[in-house]
C-alpha positions as CSV (number, residue, x, y, z in Angstrom):
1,X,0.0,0.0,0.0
2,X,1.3,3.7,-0.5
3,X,0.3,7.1,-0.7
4,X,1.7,9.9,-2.7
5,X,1.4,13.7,-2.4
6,X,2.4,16.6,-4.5
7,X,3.9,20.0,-4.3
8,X,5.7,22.1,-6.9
9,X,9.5,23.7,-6.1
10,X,10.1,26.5,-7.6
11,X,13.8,26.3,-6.9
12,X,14.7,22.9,-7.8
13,X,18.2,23.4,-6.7
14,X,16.8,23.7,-3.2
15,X,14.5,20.5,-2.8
16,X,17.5,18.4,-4.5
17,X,20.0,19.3,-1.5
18,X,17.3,18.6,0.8
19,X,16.4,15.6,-0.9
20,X,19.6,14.2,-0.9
21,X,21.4,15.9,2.1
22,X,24.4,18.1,2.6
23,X,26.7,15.5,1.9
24,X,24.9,13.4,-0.6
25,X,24.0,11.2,2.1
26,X,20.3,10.9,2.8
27,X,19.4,8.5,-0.5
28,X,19.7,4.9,-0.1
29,X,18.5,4.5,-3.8
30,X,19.3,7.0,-6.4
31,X,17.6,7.5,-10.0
32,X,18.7,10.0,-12.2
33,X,17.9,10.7,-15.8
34,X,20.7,13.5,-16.0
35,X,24.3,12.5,-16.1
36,X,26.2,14.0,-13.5
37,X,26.7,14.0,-9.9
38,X,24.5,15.6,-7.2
39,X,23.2,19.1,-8.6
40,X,23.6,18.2,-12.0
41,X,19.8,17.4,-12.0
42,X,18.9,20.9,-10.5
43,X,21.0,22.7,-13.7
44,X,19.3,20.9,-16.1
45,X,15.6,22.1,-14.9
46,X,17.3,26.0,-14.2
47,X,18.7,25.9,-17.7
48,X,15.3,24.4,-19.1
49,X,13.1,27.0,-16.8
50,X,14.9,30.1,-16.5
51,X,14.5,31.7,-19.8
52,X,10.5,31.0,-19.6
53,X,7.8,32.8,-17.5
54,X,7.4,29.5,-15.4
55,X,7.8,29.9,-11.4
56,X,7.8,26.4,-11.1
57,X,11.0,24.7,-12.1
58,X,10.0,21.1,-10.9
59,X,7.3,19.1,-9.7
60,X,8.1,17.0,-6.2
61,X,6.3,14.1,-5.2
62,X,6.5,11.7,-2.8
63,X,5.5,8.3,-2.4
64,X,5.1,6.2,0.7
65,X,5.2,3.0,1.2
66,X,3.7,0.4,4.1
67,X,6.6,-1.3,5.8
68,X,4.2,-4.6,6.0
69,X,5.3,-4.8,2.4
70,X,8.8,-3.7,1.9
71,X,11.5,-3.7,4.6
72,X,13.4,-0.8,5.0
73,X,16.6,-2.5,5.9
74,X,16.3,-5.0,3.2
75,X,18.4,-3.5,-0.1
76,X,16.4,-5.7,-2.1
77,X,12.9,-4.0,-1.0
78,X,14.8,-0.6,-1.4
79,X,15.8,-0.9,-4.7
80,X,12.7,-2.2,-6.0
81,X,10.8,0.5,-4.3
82,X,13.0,3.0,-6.0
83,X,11.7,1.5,-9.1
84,X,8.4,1.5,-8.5
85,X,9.1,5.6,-7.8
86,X,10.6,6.0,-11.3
87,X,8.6,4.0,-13.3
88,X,5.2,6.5,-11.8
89,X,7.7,9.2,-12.9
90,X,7.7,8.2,-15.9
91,X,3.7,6.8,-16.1
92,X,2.9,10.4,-15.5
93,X,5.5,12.7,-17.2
94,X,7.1,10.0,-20.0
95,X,9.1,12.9,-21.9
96,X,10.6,14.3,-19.0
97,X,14.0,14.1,-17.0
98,X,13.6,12.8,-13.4
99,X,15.3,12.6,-10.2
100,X,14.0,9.8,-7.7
101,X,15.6,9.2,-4.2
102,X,14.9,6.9,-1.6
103,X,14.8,7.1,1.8
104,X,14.2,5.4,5.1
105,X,15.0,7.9,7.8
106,X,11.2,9.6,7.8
107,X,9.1,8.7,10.7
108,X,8.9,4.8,11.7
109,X,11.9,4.4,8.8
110,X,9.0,3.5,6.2
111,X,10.2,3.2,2.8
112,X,9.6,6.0,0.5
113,X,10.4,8.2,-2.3
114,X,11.0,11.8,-3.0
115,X,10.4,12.3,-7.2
116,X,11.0,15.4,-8.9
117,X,10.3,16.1,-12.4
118,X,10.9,18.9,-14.1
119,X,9.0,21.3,-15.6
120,X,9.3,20.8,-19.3
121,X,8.6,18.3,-21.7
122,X,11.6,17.3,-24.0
123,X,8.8,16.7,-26.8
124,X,6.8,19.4,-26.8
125,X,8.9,22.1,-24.9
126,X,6.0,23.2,-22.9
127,X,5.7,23.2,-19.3
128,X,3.7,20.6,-17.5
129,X,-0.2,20.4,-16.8
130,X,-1.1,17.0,-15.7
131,X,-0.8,15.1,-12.3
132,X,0.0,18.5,-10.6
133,X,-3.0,17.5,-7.8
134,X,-3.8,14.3,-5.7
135,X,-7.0,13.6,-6.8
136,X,-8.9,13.2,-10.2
137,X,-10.1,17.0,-11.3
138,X,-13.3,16.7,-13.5
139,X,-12.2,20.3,-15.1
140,X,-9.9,19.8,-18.0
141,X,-10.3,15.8,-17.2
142,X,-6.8,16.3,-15.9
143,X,-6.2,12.9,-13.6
144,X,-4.4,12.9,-10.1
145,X,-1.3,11.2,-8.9
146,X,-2.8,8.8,-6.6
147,X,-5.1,7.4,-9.3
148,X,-1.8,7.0,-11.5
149,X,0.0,5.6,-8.2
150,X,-3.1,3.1,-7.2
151,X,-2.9,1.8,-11.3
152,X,1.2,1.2,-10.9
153,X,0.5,-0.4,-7.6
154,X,-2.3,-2.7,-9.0
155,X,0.0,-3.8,-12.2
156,X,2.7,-5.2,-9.4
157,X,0.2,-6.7,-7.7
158,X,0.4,-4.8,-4.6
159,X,-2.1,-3.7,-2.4
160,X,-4.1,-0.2,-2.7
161,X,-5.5,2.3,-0.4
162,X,-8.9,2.4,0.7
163,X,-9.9,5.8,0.2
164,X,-8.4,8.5,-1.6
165,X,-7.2,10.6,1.4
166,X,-4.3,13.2,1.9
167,X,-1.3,11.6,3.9
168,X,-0.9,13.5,7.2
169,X,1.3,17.0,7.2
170,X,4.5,16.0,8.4
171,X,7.4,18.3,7.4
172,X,8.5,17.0,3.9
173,X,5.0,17.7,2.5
174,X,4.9,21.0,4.4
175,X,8.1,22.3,3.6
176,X,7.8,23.6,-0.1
177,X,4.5,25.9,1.5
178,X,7.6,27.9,3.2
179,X,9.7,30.6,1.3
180,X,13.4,29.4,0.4
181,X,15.9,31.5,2.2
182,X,12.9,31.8,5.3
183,X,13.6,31.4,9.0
184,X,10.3,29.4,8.8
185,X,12.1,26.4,6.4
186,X,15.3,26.5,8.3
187,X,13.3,26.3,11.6
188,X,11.5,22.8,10.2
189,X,14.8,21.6,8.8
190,X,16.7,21.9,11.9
191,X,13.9,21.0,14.0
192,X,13.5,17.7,11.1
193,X,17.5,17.3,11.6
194,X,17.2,17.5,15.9
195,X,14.1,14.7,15.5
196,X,15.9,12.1,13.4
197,X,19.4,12.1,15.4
198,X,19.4,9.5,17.7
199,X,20.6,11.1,20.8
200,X,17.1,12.8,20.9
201,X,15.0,10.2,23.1
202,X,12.9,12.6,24.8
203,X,12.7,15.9,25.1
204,X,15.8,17.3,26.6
205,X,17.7,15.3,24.4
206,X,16.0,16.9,21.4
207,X,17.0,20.2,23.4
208,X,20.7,18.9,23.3
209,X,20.8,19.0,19.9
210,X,19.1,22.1,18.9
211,X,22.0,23.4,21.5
212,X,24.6,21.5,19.6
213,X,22.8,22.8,16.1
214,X,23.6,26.8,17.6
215,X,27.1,26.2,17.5
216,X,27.0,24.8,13.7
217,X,28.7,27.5,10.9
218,X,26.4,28.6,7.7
219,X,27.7,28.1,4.0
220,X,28.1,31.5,4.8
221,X,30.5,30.8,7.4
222,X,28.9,32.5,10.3
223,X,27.6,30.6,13.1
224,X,24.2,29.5,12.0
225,X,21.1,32.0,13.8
226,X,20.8,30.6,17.5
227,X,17.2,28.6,18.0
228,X,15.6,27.5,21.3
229,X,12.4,25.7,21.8
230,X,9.8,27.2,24.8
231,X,7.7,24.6,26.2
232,X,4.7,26.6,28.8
233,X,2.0,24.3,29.9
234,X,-1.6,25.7,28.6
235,X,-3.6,27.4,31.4
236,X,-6.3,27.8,29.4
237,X,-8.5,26.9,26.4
238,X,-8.7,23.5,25.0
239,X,-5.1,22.3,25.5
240,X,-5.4,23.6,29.2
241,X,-2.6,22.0,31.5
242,X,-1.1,20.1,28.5
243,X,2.7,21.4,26.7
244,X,2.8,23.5,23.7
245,X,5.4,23.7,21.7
246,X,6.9,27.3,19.8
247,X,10.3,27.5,18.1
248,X,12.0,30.5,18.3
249,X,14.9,31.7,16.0
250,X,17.5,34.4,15.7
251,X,16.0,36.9,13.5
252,X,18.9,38.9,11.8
253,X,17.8,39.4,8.7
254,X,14.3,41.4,9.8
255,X,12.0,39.2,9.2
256,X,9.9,39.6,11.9
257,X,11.3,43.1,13.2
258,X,12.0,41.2,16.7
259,X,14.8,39.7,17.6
260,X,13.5,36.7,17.1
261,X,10.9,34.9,15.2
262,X,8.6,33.2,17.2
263,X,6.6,30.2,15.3
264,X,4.7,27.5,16.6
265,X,5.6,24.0,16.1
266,X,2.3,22.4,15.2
267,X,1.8,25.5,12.5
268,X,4.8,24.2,10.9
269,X,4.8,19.9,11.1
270,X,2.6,17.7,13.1
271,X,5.6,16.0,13.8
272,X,6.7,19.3,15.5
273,X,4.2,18.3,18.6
274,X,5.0,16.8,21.8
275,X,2.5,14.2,20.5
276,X,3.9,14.4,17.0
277,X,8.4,13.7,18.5
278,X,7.0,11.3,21.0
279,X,6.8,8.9,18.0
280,X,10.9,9.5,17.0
281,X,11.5,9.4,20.9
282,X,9.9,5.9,21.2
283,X,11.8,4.8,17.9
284,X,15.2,6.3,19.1
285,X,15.0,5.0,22.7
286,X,13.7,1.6,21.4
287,X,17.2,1.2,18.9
288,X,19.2,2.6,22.0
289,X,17.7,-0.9,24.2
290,X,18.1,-3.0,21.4
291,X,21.9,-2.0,20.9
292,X,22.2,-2.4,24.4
293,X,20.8,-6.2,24.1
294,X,23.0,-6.6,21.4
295,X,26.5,-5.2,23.0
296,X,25.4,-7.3,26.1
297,X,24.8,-10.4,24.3
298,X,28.2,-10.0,22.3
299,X,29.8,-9.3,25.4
300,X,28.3,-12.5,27.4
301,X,29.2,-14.6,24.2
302,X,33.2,-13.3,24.6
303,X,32.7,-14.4,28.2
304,X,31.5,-17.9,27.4
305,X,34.3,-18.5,24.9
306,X,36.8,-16.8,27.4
307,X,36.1,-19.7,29.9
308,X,35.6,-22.3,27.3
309,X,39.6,-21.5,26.0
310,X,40.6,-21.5,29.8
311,X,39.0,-24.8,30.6
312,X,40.6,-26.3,27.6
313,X,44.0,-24.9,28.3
314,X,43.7,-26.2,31.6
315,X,42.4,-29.7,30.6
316,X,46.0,-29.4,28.3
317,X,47.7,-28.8,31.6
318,X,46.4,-31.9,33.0
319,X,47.5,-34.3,30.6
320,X,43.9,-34.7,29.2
321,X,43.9,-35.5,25.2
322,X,40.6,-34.2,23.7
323,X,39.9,-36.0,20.8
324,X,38.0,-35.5,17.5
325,X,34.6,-34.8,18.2
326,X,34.0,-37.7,15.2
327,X,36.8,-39.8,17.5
328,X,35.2,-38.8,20.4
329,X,31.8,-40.6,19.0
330,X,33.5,-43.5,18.0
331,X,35.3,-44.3,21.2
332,X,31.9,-43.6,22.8
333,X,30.5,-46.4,20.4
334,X,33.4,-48.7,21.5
335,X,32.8,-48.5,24.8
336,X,29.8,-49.5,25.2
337,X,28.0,-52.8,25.8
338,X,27.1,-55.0,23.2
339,X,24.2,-55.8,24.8
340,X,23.1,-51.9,24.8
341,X,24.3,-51.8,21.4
342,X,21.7,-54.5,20.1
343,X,19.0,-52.5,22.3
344,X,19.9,-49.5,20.4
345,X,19.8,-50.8,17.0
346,X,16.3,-52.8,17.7
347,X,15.0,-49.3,18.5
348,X,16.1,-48.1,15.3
349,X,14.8,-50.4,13.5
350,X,11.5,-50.3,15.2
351,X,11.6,-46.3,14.8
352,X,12.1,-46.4,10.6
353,X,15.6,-44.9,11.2
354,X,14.4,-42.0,13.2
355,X,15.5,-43.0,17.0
356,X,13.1,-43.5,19.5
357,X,12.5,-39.8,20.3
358,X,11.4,-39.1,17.0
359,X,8.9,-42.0,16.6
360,X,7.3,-41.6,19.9
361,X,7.0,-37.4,18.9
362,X,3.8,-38.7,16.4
363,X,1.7,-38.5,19.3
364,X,3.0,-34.9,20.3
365,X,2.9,-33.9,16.4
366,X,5.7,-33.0,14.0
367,X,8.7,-30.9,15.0
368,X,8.7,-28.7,11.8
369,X,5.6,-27.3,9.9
370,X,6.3,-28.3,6.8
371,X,3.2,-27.3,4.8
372,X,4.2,-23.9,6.6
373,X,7.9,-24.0,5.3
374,X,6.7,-24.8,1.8
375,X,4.1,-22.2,2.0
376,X,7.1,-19.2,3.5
377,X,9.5,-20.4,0.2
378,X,6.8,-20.3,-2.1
379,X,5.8,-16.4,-1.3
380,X,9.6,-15.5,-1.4
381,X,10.2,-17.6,-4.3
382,X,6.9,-15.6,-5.9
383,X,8.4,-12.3,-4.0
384,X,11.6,-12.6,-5.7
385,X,10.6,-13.4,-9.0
386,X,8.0,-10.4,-8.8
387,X,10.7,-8.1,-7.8
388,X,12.8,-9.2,-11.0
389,X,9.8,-8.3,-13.0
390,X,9.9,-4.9,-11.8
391,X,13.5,-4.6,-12.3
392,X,13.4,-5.5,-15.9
393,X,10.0,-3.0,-16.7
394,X,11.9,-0.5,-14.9
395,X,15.1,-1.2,-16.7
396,X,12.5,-1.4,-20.0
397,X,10.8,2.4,-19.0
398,X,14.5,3.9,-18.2
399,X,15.6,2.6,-22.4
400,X,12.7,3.9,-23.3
401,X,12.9,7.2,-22.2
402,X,16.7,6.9,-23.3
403,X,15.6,6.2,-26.6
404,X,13.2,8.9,-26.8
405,X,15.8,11.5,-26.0
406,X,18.1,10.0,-28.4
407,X,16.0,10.4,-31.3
408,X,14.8,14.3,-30.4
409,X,18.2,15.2,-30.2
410,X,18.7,13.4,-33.4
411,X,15.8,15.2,-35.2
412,X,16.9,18.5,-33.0
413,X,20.9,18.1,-35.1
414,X,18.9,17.3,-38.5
415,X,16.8,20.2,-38.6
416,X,20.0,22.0,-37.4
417,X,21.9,20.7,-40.6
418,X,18.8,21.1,-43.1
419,X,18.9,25.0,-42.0
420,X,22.7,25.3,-42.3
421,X,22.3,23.7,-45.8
422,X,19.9,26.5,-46.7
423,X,22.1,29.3,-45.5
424,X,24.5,28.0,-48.3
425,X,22.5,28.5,-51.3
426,X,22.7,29.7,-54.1
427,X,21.7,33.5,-54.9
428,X,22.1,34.1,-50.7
């Protein structure tokens, strides 16, 4: 099941560094139908828009995914998830270049993907109309990106959404309503930032790190404008006695005309709520027991193979030969009675070769499920080979849309050379 949502950027070069992070380092899956590294994408859709009366220089979508059908830590289910986003790129906007990056470090680490498309068809040269809302508009019979996303989910054979409804406003559908350059989007991407670091596992940790944010330098290089989050208790009004949240910020460009603007945390993200961070402080504090299981587990496990070299060093000392475990067996067998050993292999033989526990366990019922092992191969088997299918249609789309550019560059160079041709003629 996933859910998509759209908003246009009018500074593509923007929503691609947020996309993909400072350092390059948020995507787990990258698609990119313009060579280059990171910001060659954002050129492209400058170069393509600039010259034009369009505000809009790209169209962002993202699409969401359930995590009851593709794991986030799996690189299988990451990849194939990144192809699913390119190939609804492409479903909607076939003539267009497109940038699709995948991530897993939103909210409860669900898959999903962030897809922008710019502005301009390669085929027509115009700007783009269609599958710039989420649902269906009857004006213009222009359709909406969840009815192309439901169609792509349907051809994969995975499930569909109930009812057509918006996803919730957390801060990556939220953050293209703010101005570039604003205090408001650098309050919800520090605040975003302070959320998803693991240190923040309740609320004064999340203070920590807007603390540790303050001391950060700007591409500018100036220190970055201090922030601080106020957290009164309502006296009155419907949220009396419970917290509310308001960020404020180091105004020094004169925004506000204050010396600081003053925003509240549940205008910007839901997340921005103490109801909204309790879910990344339950997530963070959760990984922070686990690791502790882990390194306590790892630690016991050195222990028990500490004492088990010891013990064998000091059955060395005494003279003791330890023997082959396969020796060990065999001088086992050779020790034994031969009465016992007739016993034994009567019991064998009465058991149809599977020893006397295993006989007697038909009245306690089989050790192993097997119809349930057969079933849990045949969905991966069926898993697998569905998730090759999608690799090869979305290797097919990509060739496609290669192929496509190819040849309107191609016609672009001949009606190129036919004009040069008529520049040399005769009587010119």
């Amino acid at each position: 099941m996933s859910t998509t949502h759209y908003s246009p950027s009018t500074s593509a070069g923007d929503t691609e560094r947020y996309i993909r992070g400072k350092e390059d380092e948020r995507g787990v899956a990258i698609t990119c139908d313009v060579p280059g590294g990171p910001g060659a994408f954002s050129a492209r859709a400058r170069a393509l828009t600039q010259n034009t009366k369009r505000d809009v220089e790209a169209l962002h979508y993202r699409q969401s995914f359930s995590d009851e059908e593709f794991d986030s830590s799996s690189p299988e289910d990451v990849q194939r998830v990144n192809d699913l986003g390119y190939q609804l790129a492409k479903k909607m906007h076939p003539d267009s270049d497109c940038l699709v990056v995948s991530h897993v470090d939103g909210r409860g680490k669900k898959p999903h993907n962030h897809i922008l498309v710019i502005n301009h068809s390669n085929r027509t040269g115009k700007a783009l109309s269609d599958y710039r809302t989420f649902h269906d508009r009857k004006a213009g019979n222009q359709r909406g990106v969840q009815s192309a996303n439901d169609e792509l989910m349907r051809d994969h054979g995975l499930s569909v959404v109930k009812r057509l409804e918006h996803a919730p406003k957390d801060w990556e559908l939220r953050r293209e309503d703010f101005a570039e350059g604003g205090l408001d989007r650098e309050m919800g991407d520090r605040m975003s930032a302070a959320l998803a670091d693991p240190r923040s596992v309740d609320k004064a940790g999340l203070e920590a790190v807007i603390a540790e944010q303050n001391q950060q330098l700007g591409g500018d290089g100036e220190r970055v404008p201090r922030m601080r989050l106020h957290s009164p208790v309502s006296k009155k009004g419907k949220r009396a006695g419970q917290e509310t949240w308001t960020l404020y910020i180091e105004d020094r460009r004169g925004e506000s005309g204050r010396a600081e603007r003053r925003k509240r945390t549940s205008a910007l993200s839901a997340d921005f709520t103490p109801e909204g961070a309790a879910a990344f402080f339950d997530y963070h504090q959760q990984q922070k027991e686990q690791e502790h299981e882990r390194s306590a587990r790892q630690a016991e496990a050195a222990e028990r193979a500490r004492a088990a070299a010891a013990a064998a060093r000091q059955s060395g000392d005494d003279g003791g030969v330890d023997l082959d475990p396969h020796r060990r067996r065999g001088a086992e067998r050779e020790a034994r009675p031969a009465g016992r050993a007739a016993e034994e292999a009567r019991g064998v033989r009465e058991g149809h070769g599977r020893g006397d526990d295993e006989a007697a366990g038909e009245d306690r019922g089989p050790g192993v499920d097997l119809l349930a092992l057969q079933r849990r191969v045949r969905e991966d088997r069926e898993y697998r080979e569905q998730a090759e299918r999608d690799r090869e249609h979305a290797r097919r789309v990509r060739a496609e849309s290669q192929r496509r550019e190819l040849e309107r560059r191609v016609a672009e160079l001949g009606r190129g050379g036919a004009e040069e041709s008529r520049g040399y003629g005769l009587g010119d």
